[in-house]
N, C-alpha and C positions, 0 to 999 in steps of 0.2 A: 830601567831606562832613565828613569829623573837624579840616578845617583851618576848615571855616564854621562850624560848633559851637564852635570855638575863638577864635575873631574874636567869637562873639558873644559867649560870654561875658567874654571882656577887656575888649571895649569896653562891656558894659551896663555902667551906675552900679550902687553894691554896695546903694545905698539904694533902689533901682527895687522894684515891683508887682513886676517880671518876676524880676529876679533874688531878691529874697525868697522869691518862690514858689518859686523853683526851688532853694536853700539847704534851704527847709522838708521841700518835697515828697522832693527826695531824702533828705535824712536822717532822714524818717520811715521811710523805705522800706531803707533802712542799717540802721536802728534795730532793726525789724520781723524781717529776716532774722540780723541779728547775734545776736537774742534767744533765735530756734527752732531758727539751724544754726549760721549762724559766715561766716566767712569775706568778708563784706560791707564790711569797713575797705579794702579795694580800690577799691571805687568810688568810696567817700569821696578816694581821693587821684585817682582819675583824674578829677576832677569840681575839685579844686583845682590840680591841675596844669595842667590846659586851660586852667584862670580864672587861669594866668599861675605862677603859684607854683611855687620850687624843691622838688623830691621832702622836703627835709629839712622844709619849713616847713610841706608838706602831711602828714607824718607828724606834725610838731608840733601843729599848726593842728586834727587828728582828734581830740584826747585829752582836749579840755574838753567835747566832744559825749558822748565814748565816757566818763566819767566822772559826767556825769548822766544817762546815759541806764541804766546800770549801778546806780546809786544806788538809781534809781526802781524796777528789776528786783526787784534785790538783798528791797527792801523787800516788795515782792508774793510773791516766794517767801516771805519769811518769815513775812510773814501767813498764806499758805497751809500750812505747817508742813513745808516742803520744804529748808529752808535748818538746816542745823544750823553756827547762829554758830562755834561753839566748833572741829569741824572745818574751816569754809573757814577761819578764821585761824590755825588750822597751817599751811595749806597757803598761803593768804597772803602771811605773812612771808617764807619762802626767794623766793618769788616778788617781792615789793617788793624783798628786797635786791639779788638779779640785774639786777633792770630799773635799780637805780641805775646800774649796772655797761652797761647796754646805755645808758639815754639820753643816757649821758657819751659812748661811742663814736657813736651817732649824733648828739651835737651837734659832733662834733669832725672827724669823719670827712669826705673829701669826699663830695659829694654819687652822686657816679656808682659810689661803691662801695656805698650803701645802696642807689642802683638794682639793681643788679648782684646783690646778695644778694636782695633781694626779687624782682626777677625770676627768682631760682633757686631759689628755699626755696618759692616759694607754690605751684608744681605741686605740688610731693610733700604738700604739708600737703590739700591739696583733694583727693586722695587719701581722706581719714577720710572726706570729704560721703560716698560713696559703699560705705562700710561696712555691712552688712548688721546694722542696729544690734539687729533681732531675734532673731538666731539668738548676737550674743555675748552678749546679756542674758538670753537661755535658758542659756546656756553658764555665765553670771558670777556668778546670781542666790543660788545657792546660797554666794555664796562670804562670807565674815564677814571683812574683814581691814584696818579702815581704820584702826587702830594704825600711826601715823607712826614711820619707823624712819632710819638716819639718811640711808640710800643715795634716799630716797621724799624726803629733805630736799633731797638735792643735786640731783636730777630735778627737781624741780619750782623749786629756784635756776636750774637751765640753761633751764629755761619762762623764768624771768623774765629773764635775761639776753635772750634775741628776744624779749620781750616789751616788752621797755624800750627794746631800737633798732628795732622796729617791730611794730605792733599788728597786723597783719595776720595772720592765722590763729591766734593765741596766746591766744584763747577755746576753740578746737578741740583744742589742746593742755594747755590746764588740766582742761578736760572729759574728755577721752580720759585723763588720767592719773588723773585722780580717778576714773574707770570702770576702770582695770585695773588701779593703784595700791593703792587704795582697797575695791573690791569693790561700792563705788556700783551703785545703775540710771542710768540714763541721767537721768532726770528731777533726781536728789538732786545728780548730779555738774555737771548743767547750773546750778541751782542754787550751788554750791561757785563754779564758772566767776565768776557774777554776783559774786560778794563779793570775791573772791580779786583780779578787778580792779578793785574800789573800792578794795581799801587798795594795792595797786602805782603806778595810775595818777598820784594824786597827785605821786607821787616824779618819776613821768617830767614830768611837767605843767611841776614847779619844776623842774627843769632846762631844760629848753628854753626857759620864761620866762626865767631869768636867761642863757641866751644870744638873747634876742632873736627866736627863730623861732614864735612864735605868732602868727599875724594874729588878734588878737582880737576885730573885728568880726564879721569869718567865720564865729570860732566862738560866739562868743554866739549868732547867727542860729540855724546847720546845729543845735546842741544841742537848740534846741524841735523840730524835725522829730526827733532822734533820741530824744528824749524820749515823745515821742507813739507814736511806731514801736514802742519798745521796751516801753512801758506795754500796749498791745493784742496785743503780742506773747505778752507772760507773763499774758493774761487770757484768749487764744483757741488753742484747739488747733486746726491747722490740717492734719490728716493727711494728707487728699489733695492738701496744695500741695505735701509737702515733695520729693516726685522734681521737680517742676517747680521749684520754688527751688533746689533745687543745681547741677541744669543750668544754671539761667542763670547762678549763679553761680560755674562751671567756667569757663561761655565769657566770663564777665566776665576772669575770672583768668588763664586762656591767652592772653588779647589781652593783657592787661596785662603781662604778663611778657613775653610778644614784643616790643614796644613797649618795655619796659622796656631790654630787651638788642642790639634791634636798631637803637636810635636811638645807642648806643656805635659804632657803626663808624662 
């Protein structure tokens, strides 16, 4: 089955009805779930790698998607009054410098060792989906402490460093630390997430441009779907999807990282 899904999409034309739709539709659908939980940059590379592409160029190829669809967020939080500019770009900075630091190792690096990491780092990051986000925001609510200090600086540099050699879970990880970090609700910290990588992504963008691994067709296309995703995303609360969205995107992640590690032997 996953070798006919694969045939087809190599051989459709990138210009096709069919493969547009399927650019768009999944990376609405990317967009959507990357907005409310995280961890959906996974599919985006299992859907470019089938469509022929090396792991590095589908890591590359994700970040012009992930960069407007982010933009678009970023901006709906702030309108809604959930985004406090001033702390996501403390938190920001250490994060863009790291990622410089990672997209230079993933444009450098062979390709089978960013498999190998990211088949090993995404179980434990998929891990937070399933955090009982109620009972530490009872626990956390109380707490007052988003004064950036310098050790909350170098944390959130080591986000950006996986951040910059691959996108995958490194929303979950800017959130999650600006929630325990920080003393955020989940809402403000999700928020912080959206801005934090608008100003990193950039960084990694230009780097992988100037080595060559963006298919930019691809991502001009995949970006309207991620853009669309993520804009209905940050407009609708979706309470009762959210156990059913992480589920799928556990078994999204567990097949990927098998796949990732067992296609090395």
């Amino acid at each position: 089955m996953f070798e006919q899904i694969g045939t087809y999409l190599t051989t459709t034309p990138l210009y096709s009805v069919e493969m547009i739709s399927i650019l768009v539709l999944v990376g609405a659908f990317v967009g959507f779930i990357n907005t409310v939980a995280g961890m959906a940059t996974i599919i985006s590379y299992a859907l470019f790698m089938a469509m022929g592409m090396p792991i590095n160029i589908a890591n590359a190829t994700t970040r012009f998607g992930v960069l407007a669809q982010f933009s678009v967020t970023s901006a709906v939080f702030r309108k809604q009054g959930y985004l406090d500019l001033r702390l996501a770009t403390k938190v920001g900075i250490p994060v863009a410098i790291g990622a410089f630091l990672g997209a230079e190792l993933a444009a450098l690096l062979p390709t089978n060792v960013i498999e190998w990491t990211t088949g090993c780092v995404i179980p434990l990051i998929a891990v937070l989906l399933f955090i009982d986000k109620k009972k530490i925001t009872d626990r956390y609510e109380s707490l007052s402490h988003s004064n950036m200090s310098i050790w909350k600086y170098l944390v959130f540099f080591i986000i950006g460093i996986y951040g910059g050699f691959t996108h995958v879970g490194v929303g979950l990880l800017i959130m999650f630390g600006s929630f325990f970090l920080l003393g955020l609700d989940l809402l403000h910290a999700n928020a912080i997430k959206q801005f934090a990588v608008v100003i990193y992504t950039p960084i990694a963008l230009v780097i992988f441009a100037l080595h060559g691994q963006i298919n930019w067709p691809v991502a001009l296309i995949y970006a309207l779907g991620n853009i669309t995703g993520g804009y209905f995303a940050s407009k609708v609360a979706i309470r009762w999807g959210e156990r059913f969205i992480r589920v799928c995107v556990l078994i999204v992640v567990l097949a990927m990282s098998f796949w990732l590690i067992y296609k090395q032997f």
